[in-house]
C-alpha positions as CSV (number, residue, x, y, z in Angstrom):
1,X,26.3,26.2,2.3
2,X,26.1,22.3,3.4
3,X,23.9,21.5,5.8
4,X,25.4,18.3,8.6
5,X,23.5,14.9,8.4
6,X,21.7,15.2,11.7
7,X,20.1,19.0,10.4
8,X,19.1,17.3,6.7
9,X,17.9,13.7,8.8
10,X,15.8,15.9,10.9
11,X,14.1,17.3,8.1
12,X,13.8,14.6,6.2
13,X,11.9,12.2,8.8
14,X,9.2,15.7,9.2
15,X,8.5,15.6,5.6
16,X,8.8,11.9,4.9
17,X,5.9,11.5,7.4
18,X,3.8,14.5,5.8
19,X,3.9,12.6,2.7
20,X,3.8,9.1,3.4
21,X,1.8,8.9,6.0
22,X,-0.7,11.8,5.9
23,X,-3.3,11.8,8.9
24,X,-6.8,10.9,8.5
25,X,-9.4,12.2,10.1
26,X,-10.5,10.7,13.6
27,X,-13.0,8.2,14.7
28,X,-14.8,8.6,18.0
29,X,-13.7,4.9,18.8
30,X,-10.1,4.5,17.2
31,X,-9.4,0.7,16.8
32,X,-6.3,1.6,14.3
33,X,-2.4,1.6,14.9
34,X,-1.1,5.1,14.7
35,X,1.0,5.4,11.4
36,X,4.0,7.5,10.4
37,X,7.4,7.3,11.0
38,X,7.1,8.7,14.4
39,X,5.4,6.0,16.0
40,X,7.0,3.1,14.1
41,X,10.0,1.4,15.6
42,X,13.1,1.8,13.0
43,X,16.7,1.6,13.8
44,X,17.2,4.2,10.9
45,X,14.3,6.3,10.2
46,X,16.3,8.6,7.9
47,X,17.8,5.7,5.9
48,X,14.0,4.0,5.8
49,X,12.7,7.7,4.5
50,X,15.3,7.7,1.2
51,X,14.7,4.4,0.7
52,X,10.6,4.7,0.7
53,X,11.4,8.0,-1.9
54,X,13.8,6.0,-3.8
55,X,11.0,3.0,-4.6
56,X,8.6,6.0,-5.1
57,X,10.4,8.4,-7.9
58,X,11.5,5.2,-9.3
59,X,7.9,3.8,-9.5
60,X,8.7,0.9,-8.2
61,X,5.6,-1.8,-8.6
62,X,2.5,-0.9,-6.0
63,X,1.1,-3.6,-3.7
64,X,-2.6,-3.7,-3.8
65,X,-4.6,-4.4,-0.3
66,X,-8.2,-4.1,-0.9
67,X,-11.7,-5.3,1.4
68,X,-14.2,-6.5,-1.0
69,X,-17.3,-4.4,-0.7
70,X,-19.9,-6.7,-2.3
71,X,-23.9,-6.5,-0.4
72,X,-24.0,-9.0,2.4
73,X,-20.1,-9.8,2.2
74,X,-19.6,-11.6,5.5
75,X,-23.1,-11.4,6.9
76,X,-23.5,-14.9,8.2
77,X,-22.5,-18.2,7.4
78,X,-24.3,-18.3,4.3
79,X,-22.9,-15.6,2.5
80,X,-19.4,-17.0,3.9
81,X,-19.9,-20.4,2.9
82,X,-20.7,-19.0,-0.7
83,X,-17.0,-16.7,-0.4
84,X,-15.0,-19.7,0.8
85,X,-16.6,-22.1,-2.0
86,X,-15.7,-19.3,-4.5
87,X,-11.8,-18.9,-2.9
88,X,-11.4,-22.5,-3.4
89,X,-13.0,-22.7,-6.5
90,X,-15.0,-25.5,-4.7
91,X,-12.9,-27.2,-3.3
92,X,-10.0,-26.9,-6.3
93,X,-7.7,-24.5,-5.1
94,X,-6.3,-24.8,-1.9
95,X,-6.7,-23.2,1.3
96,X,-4.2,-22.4,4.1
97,X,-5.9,-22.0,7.6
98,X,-3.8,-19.4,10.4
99,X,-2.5,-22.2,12.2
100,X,-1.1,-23.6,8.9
101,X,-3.2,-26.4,7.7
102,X,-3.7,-27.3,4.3
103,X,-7.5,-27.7,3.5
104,X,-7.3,-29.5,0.2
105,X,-11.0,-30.3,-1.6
106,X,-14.6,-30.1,-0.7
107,X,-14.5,-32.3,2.5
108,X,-11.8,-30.1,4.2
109,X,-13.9,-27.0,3.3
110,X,-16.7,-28.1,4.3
111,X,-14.9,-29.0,7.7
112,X,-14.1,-24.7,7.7
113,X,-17.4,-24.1,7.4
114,X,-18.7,-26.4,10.4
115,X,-16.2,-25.2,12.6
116,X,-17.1,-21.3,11.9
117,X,-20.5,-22.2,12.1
118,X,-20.2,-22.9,15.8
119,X,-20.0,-19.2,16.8
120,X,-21.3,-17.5,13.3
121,X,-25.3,-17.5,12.8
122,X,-26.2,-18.4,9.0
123,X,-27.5,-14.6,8.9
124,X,-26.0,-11.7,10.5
125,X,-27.0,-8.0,10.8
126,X,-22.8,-7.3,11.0
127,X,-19.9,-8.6,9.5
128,X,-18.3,-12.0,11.3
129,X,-15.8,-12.1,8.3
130,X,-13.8,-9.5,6.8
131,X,-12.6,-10.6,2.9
132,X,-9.6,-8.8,1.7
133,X,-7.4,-9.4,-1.7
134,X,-3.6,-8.9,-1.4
135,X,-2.5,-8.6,-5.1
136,X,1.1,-7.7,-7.0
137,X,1.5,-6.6,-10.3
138,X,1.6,-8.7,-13.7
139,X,5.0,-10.9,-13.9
140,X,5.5,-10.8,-9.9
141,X,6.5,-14.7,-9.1
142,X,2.9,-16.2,-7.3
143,X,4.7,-18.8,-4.9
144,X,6.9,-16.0,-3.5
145,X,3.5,-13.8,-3.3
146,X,1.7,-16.5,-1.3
147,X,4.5,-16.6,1.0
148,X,4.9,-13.2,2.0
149,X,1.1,-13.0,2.2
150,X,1.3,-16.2,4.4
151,X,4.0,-14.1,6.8
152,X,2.2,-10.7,7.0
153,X,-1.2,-12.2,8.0
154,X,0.6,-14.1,10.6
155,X,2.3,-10.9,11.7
156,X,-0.7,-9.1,11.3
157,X,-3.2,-11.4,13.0
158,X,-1.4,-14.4,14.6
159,X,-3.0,-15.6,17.7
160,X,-6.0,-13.1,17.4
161,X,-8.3,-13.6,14.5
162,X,-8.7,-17.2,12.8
163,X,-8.7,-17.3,8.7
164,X,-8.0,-19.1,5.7
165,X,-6.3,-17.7,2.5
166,X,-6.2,-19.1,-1.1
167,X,-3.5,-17.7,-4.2
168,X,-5.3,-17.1,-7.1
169,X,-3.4,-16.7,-10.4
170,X,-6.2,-17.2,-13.0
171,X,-5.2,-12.8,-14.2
172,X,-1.9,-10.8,-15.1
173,X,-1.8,-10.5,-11.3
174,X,-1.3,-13.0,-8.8
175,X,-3.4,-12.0,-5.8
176,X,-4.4,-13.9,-2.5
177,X,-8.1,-13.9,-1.1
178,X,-8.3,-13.6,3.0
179,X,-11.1,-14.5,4.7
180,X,-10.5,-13.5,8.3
181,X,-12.9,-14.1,11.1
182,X,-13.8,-10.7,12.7
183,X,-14.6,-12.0,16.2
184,X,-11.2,-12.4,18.0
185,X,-9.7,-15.5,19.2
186,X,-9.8,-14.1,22.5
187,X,-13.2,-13.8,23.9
188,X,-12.6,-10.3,25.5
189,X,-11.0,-9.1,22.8
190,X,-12.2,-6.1,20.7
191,X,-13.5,-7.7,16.9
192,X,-11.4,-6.6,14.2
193,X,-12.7,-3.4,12.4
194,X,-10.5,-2.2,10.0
195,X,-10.3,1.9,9.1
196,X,-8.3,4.0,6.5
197,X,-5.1,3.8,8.5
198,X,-5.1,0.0,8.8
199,X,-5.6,-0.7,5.2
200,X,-2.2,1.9,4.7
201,X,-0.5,-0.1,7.2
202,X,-1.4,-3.6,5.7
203,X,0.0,-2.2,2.4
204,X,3.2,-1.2,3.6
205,X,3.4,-4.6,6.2
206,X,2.8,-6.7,2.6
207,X,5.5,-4.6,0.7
208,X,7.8,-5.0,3.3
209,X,7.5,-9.3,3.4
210,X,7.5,-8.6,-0.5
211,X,10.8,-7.1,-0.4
212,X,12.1,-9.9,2.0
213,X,11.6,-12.4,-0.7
214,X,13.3,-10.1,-3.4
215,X,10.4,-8.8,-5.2
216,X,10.8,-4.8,-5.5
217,X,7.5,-3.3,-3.9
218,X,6.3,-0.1,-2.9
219,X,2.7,0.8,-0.6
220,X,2.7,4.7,-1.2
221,X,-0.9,6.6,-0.8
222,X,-2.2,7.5,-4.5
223,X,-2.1,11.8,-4.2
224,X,2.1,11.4,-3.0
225,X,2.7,9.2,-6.4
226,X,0.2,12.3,-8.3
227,X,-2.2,9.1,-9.4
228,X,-5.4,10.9,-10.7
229,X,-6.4,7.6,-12.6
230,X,-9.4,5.5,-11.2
231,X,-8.5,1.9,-10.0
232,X,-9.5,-1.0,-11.7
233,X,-12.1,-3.1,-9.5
234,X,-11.5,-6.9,-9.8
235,X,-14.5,-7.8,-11.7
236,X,-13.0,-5.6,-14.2
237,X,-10.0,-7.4,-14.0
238,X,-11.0,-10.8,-14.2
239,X,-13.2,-9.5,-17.5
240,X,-9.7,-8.3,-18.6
241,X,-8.6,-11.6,-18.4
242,X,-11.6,-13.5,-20.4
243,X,-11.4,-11.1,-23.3
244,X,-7.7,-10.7,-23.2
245,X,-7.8,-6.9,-24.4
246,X,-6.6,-4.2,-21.3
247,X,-9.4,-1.9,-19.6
248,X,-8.9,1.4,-20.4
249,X,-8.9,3.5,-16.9
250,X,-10.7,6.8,-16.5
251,X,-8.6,9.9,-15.5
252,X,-10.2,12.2,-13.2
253,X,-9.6,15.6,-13.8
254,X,-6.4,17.1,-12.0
255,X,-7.4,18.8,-8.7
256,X,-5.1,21.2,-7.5
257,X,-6.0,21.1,-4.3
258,X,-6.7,17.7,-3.1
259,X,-2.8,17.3,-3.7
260,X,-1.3,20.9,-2.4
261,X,0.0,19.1,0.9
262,X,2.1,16.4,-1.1
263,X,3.1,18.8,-3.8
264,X,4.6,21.2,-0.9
265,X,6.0,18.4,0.8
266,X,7.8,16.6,-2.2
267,X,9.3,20.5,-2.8
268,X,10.5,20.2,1.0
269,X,12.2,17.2,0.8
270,X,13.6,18.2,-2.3
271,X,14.9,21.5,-1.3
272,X,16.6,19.6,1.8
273,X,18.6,17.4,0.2
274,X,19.5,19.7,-2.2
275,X,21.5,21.2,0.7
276,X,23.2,18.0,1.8
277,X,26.2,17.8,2.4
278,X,26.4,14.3,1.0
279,X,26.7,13.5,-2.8
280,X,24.1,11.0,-2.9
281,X,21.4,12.9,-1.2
282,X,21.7,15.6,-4.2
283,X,21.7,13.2,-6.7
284,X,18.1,11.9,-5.0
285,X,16.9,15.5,-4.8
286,X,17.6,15.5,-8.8
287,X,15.1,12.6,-8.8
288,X,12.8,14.6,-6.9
289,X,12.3,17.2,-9.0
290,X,12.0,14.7,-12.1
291,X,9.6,12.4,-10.7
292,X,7.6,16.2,-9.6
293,X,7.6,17.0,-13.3
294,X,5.9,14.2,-14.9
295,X,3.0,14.3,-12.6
296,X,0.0,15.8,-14.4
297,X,0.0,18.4,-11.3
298,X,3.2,20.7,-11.7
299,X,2.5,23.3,-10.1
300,X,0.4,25.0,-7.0
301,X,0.3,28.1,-5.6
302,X,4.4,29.9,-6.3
303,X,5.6,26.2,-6.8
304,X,6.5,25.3,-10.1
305,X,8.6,23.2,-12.6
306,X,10.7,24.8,-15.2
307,X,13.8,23.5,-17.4
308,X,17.2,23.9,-15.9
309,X,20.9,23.3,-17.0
310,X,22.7,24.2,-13.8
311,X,25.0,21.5,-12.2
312,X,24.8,20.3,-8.6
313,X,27.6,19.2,-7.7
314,X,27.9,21.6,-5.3
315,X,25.4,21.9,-2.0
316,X,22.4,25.2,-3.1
317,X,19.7,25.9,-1.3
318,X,17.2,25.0,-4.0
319,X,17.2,22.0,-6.5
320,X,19.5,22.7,-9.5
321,X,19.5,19.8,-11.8
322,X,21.6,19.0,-15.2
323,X,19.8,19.5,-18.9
324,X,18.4,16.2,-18.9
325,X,16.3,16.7,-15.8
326,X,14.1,19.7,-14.3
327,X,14.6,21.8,-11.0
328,X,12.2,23.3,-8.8
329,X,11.5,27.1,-9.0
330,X,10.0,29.4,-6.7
331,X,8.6,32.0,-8.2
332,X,8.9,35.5,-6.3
């Protein structure tokens, strides 16, 4: 029996937000956004949901947004002046301020550094600067990386916290260095501190921009894509680059548990549009289940994948997928 639109849209916003935005635990002073697709402003949420588990069972390219976690990162003007001298490669490599100005060479640097030294002491017990690395995968076009960096941060912090930024494209993977001043531009202002949920949220904000310029980008957390490997840091990656031989990654070892929630929730979404009444939504469920069976997790608790030959062309209340592809099966 087909299920209407509305019934299957309902269902499919619940789960969508399960999986892509899973909650994190509480802070006693929150700072963060709330995420999921509840709190976010969308004209269609449903249409935004298949098109996040399109980019997602396709495997479409990951954005990287990461905070460099190097001793002393930020602690004073020193260890700032030494971050924006490496950014610009002293002076070589531009930097872009968040009012737009173009500090080209040492003298404009050095201007940077004066001006944050006004309010920043040359050594801090706490962080005055925040250093994060926006990065795309290998082949990604750097100019059109820089600018949807350039539109995110002003987005993102535009009229509340100064920075400069700098593309970088000496590795497979052109990335852009923010150094953003943690004290708001407002006096009363709270400083920036960044949590868990902010870090998701600048990863989907950059993927979005990304997309705006026609590059095909996805910010998904790592257990709803089934990624056990470790990540690459980027001292690793800029050693890749110097010996020009890849980094073999470490796989840690499958745990059932730590993805139960995304595995039951990837089931749910397939199982609902399975009983769409709409062509296309089947067809996606048929992705589901496929993109389900090559992860190295396929199966927890009565949820498993098996091989399958039966047609959907017809609404069923469980995934039924052709011989090429796998359905889900709940075991009884």
């Amino acid at each position: 029996m087909a299920r209407p639109k509305r019934f299957i849209d309902g269902l499919l916003v619940n789960w969508g937000d399960d999986l892509f935005y899973p909650p994190v635990r509480p802070t006693k002073t929150p700072t963060s956004k709330p995420l999921g697709w509840a709190n976010i402003i969308i004209p269609d949420k449903p249409a935004a949901i298949r098109a996040q588990i399109t980019r997602t069972t396709q495997k479409t390219p990951e954005v990287m947004v990461k905070i460099t976690s190097k001793q002393g990162a930020g602690k004073g003007m020193v260890a700032i002046a030494n971050h924006l001298d490496y950014i610009s490669r002293n002076g070589k490599v531009n930097l872009e301020d968040h009012e737009g100005r173009l500090l080209n060479g040492r003298a404009d640097v050095k201007d940077i550094k004066n001006d944050w030294a006004e309010d920043i002491p040359e050594v801090s017990k706490r962080r005055e600067t925040i250093n994060v690395i926006f990065s795309m995968t290998k082949g990604s076009p750097a100019a059109e990386v820089k600018e949807a960096v350039r539109d995110y941060l002003k987005q993102e912090f535009g009229g509340k916290h100064e920075y400069v930024f700098a593309l970088h494209t000496d590795t497979d993977n052109p990335h852009v260095h923010v150094c953003i001043k943690m004290a708001s531009i407002k006096k009363r202002s709270k400083r920036l501190n960044p949590r868990k949920n902010d870090l998701q949220r600048w990863r989907e904000g950059f993927a979005q921009s990304l997309r705006k310029y026609g590059i095909a980008a996805n910010a998904t957390p790592r257990k709803t894509r089934g990624v056990t490997q470790q990540p690459l840091h980027q001292y690793q990656l800029h050693q890749s680059a110097r010996q020009q031989h890849p980094i073999s990654r470490k796989s840690a070892k499958p745990n059932v548990e730590a993805h139960t929630k995304e595995i039951h929730a990837w089931a749910n979404i397939a199982n609902v549009l399975a009983k769409s009444e709409d062509l296309s939504d089947r067809a996606l469920a048929k992705e589901v289940v496929a993109f389900m069976a090559e992860q190295p997790i396929r199966q927890v608790g009565n949820i498993s994948v098996q091989k399958s030959n039966v047609d959907i062309s017809t609404p069923t209340y469980q995934p039924q997928l052709n011989n090429y592809l796998l359905e889900l099966n709940y075991k009884k």
